[in-house]
N, C-alpha and C positions, 0 to 999 in steps of 0.2 A: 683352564678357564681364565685366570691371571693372566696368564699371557696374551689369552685370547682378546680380553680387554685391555690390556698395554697396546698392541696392535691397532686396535679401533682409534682408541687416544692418539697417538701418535698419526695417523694416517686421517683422521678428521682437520686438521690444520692443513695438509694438502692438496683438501678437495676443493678448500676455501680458495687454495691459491690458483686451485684451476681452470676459479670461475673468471668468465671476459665481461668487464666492463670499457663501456666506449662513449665518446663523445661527440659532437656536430655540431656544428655551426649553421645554426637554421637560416640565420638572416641571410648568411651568403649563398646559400641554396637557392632559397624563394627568389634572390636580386636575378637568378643566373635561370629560371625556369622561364619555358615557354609559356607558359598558363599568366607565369605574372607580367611580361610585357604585352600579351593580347589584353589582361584586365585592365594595366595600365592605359593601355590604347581606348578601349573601353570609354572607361571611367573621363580621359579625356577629351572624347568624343562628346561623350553626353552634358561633360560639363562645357564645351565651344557653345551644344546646342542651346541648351540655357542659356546660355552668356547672350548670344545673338534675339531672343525671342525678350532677354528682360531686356535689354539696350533699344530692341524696337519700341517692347510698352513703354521706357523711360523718356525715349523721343518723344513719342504719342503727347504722352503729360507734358513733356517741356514745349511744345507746340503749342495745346491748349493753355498753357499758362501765359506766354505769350497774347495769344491770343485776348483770353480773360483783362491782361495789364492794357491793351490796347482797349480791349469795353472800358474801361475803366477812367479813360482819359475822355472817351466819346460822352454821349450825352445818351445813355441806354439804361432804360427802365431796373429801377431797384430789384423789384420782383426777376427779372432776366439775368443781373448778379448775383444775386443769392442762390436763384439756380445753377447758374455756372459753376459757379464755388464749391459750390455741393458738388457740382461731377468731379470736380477738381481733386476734393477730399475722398471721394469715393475710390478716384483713380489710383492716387498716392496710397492709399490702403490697400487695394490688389495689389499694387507694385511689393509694398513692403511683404504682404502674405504671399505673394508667388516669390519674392527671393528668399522667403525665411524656408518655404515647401524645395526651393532647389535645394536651399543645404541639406536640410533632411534625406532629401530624394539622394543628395550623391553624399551623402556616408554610409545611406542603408546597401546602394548602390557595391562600395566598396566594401562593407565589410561582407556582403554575398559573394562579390571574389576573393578576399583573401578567406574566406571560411573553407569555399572549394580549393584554394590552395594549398591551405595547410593541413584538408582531410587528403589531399594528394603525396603531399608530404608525410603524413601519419603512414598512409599505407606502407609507402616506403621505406620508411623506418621499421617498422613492425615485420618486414620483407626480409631489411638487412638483419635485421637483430635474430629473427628464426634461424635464417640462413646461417649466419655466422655463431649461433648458438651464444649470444650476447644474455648475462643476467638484464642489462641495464643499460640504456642509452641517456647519456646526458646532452640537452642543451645548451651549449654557452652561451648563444645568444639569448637565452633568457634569465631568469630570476634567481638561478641553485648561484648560493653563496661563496659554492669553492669548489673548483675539482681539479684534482694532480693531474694534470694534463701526459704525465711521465709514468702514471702507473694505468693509463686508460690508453684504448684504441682509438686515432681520428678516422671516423667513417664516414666523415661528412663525403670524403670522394666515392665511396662504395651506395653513398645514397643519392647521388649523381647521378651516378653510373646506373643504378635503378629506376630512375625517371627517364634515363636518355639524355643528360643531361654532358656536353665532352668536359671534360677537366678543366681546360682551358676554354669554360664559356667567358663571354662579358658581361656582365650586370646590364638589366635593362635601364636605360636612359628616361631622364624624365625632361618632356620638350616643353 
């Protein structure tokens, strides 16, 4: 029985050694997926669109403001100033409340594609990590304070390779 427990002792430090921990570099993943350059395109798109729709209301106002500075030199009734004015200030106040709703609008925009990217990414990992019978994947590109890079696996290419992703992709571009 002595023995039988020296055995266990002895062979428990082993099993430790023969668990696989590994590690990924997320950022460079997501830069190198398809999903992130179609979001980026996306996300691009929709913010031209705003762009072009606030720069038309911003003419509009700068038009009317014009406009307004020319009553103003004319000989045109108080009452018809004070009206103008008011459109004036009404208008600058859309303008300011539809460009504060575009910011809103393209961060919520954004972080709905990188949420679908990085439950894309999740899968992936959880794929390699079964597959390759991993205790543990770490991040570098995030937050963990330290990992020995020398006693862990890089899988970042095996979770590539799980998305479809070739080894040699190129980071998506931001235009």
């Amino acid at each position: 029985m002595k023995k039988f427990l020296i055995l266990i002792l002895m062979l428990a430090p082993m099993s430790l050694l023969a668990q696989k921990f590994g590690y990924v570099n997320s950022a460079e993943i997501i830069q190198v997926m398809p999903e992130y350059a179609k979001a980026l395109k996306e996300v691009q798109d929709l913010e031209k669109m705003y762009s072009d729709d606030y720069n038309s209301m911003r003419a509009e106002l700068e038009k009317k403001a014009a406009e307004f500075e020319k009553m103003q030199n004319d000989s045109v009734p108080e009452n018809i100033l004070k009206r103008r004015y008011e459109e004036l200030m009404q208008m600058q106040e859309r303008l300011q409340t539809y460009g504060q709703e575009v910011q809103m609008n393209l961060q919520k925009k954004e972080q709905e594609k990188m949420m679908e990217i990085q439950k894309s990414l999740k899968n992936a990992l959880d794929a390699v990590g079964e597959k390759e019978s991993y205790v543990c994947i770490f991040d570098i590109a995030g937050s963990v304070p330290f990992i020995n890079t020398k006693l862990c696996d890089d899988v970042t290419s095996k979770v590539k390779a799980k998305l479809g992703i070739p080894a040699n992709a190129v980071p998506a571009s931001v235009k």
